[in-house]
C-alpha positions in Angstrom: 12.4 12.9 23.2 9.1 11.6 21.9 7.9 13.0 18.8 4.5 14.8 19.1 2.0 13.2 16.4 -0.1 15.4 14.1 -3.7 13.8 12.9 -6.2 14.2 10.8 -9.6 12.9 11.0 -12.9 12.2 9.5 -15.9 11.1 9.3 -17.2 8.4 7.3 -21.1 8.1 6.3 -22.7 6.6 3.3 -19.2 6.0 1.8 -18.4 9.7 1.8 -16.0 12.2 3.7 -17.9 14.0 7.0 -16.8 16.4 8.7 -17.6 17.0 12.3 -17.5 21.1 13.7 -17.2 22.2 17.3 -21.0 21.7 18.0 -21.0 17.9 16.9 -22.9 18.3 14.1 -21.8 16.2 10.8 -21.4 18.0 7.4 -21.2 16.0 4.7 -18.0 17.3 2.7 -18.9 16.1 0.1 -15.4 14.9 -0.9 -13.8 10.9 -1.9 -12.5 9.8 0.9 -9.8 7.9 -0.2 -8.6 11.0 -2.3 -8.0 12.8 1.1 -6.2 10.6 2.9 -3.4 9.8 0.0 -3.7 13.6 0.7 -2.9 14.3 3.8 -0.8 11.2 4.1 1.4 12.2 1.4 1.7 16.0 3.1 2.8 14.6 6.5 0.3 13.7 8.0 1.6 10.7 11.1 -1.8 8.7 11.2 -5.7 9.0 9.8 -8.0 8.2 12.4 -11.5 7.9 10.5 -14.9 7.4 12.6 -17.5 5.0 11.3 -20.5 6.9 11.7 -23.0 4.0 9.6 -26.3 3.7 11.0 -27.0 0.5 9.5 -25.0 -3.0 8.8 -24.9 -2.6 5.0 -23.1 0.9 5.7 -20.7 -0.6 7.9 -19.2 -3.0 5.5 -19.6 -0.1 2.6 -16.7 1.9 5.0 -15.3 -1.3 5.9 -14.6 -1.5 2.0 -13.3 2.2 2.2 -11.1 1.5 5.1 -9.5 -1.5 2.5 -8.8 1.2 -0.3 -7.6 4.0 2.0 -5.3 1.3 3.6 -3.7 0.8 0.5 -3.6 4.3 -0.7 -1.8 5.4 2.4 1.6 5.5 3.6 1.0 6.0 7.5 -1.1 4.2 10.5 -4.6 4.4 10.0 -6.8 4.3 13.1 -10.4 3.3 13.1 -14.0 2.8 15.1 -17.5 3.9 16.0 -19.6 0.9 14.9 -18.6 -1.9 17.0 -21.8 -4.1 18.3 -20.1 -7.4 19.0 -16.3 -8.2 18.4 -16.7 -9.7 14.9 -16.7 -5.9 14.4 -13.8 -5.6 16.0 -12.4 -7.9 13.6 -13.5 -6.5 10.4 -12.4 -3.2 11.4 -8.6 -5.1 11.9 -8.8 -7.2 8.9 -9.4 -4.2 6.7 -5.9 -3.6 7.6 -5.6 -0.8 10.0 -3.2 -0.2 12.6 -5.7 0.1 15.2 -9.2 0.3 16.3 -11.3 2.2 19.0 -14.1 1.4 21.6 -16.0 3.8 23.1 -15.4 4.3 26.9 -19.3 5.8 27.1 -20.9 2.4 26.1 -20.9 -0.4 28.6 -20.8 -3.0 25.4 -17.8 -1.4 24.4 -16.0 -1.4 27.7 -16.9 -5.0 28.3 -15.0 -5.8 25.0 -12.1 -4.7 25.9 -10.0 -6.9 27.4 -11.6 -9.6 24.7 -10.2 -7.6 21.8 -7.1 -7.0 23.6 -6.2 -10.2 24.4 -7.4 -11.8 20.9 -5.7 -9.2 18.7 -3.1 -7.3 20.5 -3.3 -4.3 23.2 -1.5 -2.1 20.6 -4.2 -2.6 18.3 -6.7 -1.5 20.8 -7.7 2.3 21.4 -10.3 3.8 24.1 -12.2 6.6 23.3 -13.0 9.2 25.6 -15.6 11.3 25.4 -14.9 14.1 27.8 -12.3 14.7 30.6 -14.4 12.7 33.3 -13.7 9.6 32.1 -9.7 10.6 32.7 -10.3 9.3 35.9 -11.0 5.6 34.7 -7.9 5.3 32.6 -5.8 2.9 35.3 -8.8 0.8 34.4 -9.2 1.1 31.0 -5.4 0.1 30.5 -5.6 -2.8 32.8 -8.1 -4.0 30.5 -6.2 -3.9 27.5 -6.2 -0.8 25.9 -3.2 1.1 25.0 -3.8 4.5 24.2 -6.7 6.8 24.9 -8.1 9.5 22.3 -9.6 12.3 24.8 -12.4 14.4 23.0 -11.5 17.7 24.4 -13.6 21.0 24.4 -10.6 23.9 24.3 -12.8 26.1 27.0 -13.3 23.4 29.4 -10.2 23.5 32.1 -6.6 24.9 32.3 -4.2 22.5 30.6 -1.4 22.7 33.6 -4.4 20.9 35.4 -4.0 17.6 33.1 -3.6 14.4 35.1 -0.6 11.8 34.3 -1.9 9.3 32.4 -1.1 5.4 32.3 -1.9 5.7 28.8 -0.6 7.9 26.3 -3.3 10.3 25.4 -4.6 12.0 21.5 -6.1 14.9 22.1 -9.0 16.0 19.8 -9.1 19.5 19.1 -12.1 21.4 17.7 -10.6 24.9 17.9 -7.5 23.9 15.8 -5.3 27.0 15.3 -1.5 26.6 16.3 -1.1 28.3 19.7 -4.0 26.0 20.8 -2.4 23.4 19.0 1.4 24.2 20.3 0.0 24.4 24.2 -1.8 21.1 24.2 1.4 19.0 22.4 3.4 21.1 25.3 1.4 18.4 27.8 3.9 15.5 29.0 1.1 12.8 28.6 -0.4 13.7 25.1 1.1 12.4 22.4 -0.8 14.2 19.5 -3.7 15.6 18.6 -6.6 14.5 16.4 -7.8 17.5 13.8 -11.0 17.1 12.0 -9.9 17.9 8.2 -9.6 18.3 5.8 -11.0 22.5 6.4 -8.5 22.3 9.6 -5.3 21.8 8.0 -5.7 22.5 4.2 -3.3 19.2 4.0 -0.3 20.7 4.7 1.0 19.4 7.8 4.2 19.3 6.7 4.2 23.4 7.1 2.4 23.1 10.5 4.9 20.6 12.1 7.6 23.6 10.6 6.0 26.2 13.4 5.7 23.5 16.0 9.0 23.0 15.7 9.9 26.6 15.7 8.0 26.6 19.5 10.1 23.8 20.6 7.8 20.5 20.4 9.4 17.4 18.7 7.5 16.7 16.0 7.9 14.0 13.2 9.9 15.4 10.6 12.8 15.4 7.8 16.5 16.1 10.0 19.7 15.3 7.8 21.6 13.7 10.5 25.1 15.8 8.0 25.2 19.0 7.7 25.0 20.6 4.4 28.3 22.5 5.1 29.9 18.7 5.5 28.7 17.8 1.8 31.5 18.2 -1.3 30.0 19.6 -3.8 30.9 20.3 -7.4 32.5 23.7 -9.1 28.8 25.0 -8.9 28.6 24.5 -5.4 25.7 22.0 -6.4 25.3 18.0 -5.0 23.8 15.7 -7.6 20.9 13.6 -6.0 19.8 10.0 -7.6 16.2 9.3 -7.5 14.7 5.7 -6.7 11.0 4.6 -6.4 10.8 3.7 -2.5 9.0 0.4 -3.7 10.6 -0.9 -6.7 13.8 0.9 -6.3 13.7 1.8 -10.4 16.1 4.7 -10.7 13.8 7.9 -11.8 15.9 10.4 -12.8 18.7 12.8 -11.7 19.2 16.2 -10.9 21.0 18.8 -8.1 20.7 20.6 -5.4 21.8 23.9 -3.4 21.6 24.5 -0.1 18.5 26.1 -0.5 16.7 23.5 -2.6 18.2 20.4 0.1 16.5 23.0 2.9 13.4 22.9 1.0 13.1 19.9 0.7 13.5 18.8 4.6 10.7 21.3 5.5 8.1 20.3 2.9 9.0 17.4 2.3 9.1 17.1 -1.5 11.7 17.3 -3.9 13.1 20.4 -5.0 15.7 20.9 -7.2 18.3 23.9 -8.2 18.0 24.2 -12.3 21.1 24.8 -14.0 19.8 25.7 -16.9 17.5 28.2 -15.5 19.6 29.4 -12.8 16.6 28.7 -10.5 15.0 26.6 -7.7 12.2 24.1 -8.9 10.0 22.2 -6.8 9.2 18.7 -8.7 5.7 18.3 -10.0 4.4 22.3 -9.4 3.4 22.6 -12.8 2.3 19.2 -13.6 1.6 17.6 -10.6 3.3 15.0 -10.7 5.4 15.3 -7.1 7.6 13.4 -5.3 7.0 12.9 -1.8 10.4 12.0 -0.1 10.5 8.6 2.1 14.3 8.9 3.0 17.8 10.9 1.7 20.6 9.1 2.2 24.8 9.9 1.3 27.4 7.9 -0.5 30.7 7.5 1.2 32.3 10.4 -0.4 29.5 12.7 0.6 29.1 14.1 -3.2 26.3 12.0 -4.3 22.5 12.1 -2.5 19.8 9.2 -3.1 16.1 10.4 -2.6 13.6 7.6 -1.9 10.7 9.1 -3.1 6.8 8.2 -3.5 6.5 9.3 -7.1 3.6 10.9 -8.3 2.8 10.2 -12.6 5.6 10.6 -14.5 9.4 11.5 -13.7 10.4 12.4 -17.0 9.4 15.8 -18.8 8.8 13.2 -21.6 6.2 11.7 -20.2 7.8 8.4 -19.2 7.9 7.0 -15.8 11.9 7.0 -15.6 14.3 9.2 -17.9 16.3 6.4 -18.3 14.2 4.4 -21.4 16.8 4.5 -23.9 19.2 1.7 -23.7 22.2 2.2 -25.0 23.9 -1.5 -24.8 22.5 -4.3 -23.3 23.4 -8.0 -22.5 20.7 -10.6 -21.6 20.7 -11.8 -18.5 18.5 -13.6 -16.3 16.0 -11.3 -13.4 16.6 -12.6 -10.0 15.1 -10.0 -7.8 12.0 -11.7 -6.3 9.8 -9.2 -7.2 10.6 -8.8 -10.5 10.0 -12.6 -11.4 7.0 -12.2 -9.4 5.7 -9.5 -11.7 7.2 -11.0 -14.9 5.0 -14.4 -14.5 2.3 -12.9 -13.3 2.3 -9.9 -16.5 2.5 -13.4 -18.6 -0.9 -15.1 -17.0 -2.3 -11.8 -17.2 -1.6 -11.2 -21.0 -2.7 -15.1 -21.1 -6.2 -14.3 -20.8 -6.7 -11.1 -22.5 -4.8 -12.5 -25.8 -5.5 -16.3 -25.5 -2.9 -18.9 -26.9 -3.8 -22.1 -28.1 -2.3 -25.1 -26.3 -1.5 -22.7 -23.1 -1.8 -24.3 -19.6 -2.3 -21.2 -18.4 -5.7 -20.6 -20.8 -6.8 -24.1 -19.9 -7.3 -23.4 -16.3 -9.1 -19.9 -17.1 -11.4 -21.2 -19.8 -12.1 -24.2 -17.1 -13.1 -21.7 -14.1 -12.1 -20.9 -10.5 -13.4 -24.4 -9.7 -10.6 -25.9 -11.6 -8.4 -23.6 -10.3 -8.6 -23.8 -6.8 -8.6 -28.1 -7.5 -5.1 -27.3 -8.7 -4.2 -25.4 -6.0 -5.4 -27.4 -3.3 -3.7 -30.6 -5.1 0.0 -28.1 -4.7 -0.3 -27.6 -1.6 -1.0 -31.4 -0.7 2.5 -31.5 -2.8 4.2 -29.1 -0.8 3.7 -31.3 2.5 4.5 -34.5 0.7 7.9 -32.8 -0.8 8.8 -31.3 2.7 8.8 -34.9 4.1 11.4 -35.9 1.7 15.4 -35.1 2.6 15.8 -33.6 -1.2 15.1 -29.8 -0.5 14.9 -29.6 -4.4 11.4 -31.6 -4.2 9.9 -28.7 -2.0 11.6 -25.6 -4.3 10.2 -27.5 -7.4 6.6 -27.6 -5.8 6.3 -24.3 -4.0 7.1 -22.7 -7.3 4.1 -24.7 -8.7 2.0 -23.7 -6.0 2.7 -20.2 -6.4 2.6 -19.9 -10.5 -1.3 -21.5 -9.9 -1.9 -19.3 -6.8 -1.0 -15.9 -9.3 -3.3 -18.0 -11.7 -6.2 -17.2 -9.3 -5.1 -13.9 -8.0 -5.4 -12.9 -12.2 -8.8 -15.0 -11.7 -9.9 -12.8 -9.2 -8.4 -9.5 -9.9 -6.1 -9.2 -7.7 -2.5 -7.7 -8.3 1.1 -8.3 -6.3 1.1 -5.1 -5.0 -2.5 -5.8 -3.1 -0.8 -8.7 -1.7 2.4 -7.4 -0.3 0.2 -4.2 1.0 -1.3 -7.0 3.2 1.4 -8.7 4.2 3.1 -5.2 5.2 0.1 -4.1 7.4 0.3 -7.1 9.2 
């Protein structure tokens, strides 16, 4: 069965957090708008949709900017629109990084881009916005054009729900009057896929918690299952599992600790890791004291079923030291050479990075700095001409030998410009 989505939205204005009541009227929240999405998106949150509400070019490109940040910030879809005049806009909104961008079915502009922006960027990428239920009627049209879901703007007092048309188009609902039971009956519909919730006052972030009632009415919602049961697991004399914890990007090994039943159950439903303390005989949820969570990605079993590994999005510091990891002492150790791509990535690119803070005489690497991006990019482009003369040649050691060239002088100019590996593979991932 398809799982219902839960989403939060908000308004963007000036670069700042808006928030838009039942009588249309925009309050500025007065909150960072990046800071509430990592928010939401780390409670459980499926997708952000955020609506552009600039009045002017220059404040465009200021949430345009925002979009970027929140895009990296978050771990889910984010959905955006509202100021689109031609389909460069289009663009920009797509470029930022989102997963997908509305039009508004009420503008004839909008509706004329359609199939455009459909055809040039992808019908999953394209969303049709609906500003009452009248315009239900045009949705056969709307999807022949290109778009691929519709986001209804829905006033709770305005019809009775068993009245809701099918839909060629999977349908968001946005709900002003956001309690649960009003919630609960419009997820019930077969062709709406989830409701939009203006935030942050809606939800107070926890979705996590709501998804846990919605569940309890009998909608499918997305949330933490264990596919074993707990009964299935061998535990240890304490009746305790021990659980290994990984960063879900660098896969670094965090720390360790255990579990009861009660702590695993806990963790499912809010979806954070919490722990059984043996030495205080006790539950603990990670990070209540000090913040510093840990938001779980995925739980998986070893083979015997006596050992869990947590994926987690870790928040500060594991360690009640302090440290990232509390495993910083080493013990023995015997040189080696680092393999994993990303860790020679970050190596080299730590290296030119230290290069320019703490300059080294005779360094290539402060040669091209101290001789500008100009120089820089000269090097880069003469690479790259390299790369296409070596992949002519039979000798697939020519090419390896040049593409490692071209990418030590490309992290040259990412250090140039500021930019950091984990910017870049954000990019690549949202694409």
């Amino acid at each position: 069965m398809e799982k219902k989505k839960l989403i939060p939205a908000f308004g963007c204005r000036n670069g700042r957090a808006v928030i838009m009541d039942a009588e249309q009227k925009h309050n500025d929240y007065g909150e960072d708008l990046v800071t509430l999405c990592r928010h939401y998106s780390d409670h459980g949150a499926d997708a952000l949709l955020i609506c552009d509400l600039a009045e002017t070019d220059e404040d465009h490109d200021r949430t345009i900017g925002l979009l970027r940040e929140i895009v990296r910030a978050v771990d889910v879809p984010v959905i955006a629109g509202g100021y689109v005049k031609r389909l460069e806009d289009v663009k920009k909104y797509l470029y930022a990084g989102i997963s997908a961008t509305f039009l508004v079915a009420s503008i004839d502009e909008h509706v004329d881009l359609l199939k455009e922006a459909s055809s040039r960027f992808g019908s999953e990428k394209i969303y049709v916005y609906l500003p009452d239920r009248s315009y239900l009627k045009k949705l056969e049209e709307y999807a022949q054009l290109g778009a691929s879901t519709a986001i209804l703007d829905v006033l709770m007092d305005d019809g009775d729900l068993s009245r809701f048309p099918e839909s060629p188009l999977p349908v968001l609902a946005v709900c002003e009057q956001s309690d649960l039971g009003t919630i609960a009956s419009f997820l019930k519909v077969t062709a709406i896929s989830g409701v939009v919730v203006p935030g942050p006052e809606r939800l107070e972030g926890e979705c996590m918690a709501w998804k846990q009632e919605l569940k309890n009415r009998g909608i499918p919602v997305e949330s933490f299952e264990s596919s074993v049961a707990w009964q299935d697991f061998k535990l240890n004399a304490d009746g305790l599992i021990p659980v290994v914890v990984q960063d879900y990007q660098t896969q670094e090994v965090l720390m360790l600790a255990y579990m009861n039943e009660e702590a695993f159950e806990q963790t499912l439903a809010a979806g954070k890791m919490t722990y059984f303390s043996r030495s205080r005989q006790t539950l603990w949820l990670k990070g209540e004291t000090s913040g510093h969570y840990q938001f779980v990605k995925s739980l998986s079993i070893d083979c015997d079923k006596d050992t869990l590994l947590a994926k987690v999005k870790q928040i500060g510091a594991a360690c009640h030291t302090g440290a990232r990891s509390c495993f910083f002492t080493t013990l023995a150790e015997k040189q080696y050479r680092e393999v994993n791509p990303l860790k020679v990535f970050e190596e080299v690119f730590a290296v030119i990075c230290d290069r320019r803070e703490h300059p080294k005489e005779g360094s290539y690497t402060n040669y091209l700095f101290e001789k500008g991006t100009d120089k820089i990019l000269k090097k880069l482009g003469e690479e790259a001409t390299e790369i296409v003369i070596a992949a002519k040649n039979p000798n697939p050691e020519d090419i390896k030998y040049e593409m490692a060239d071209f990418l030590y002088h490309m992290m040259v100019l990412m250090a140039d410009k500021g930019l950091t590996w984990e910017e870049i593979t954000q990019e690549l991932a949202n694409r």
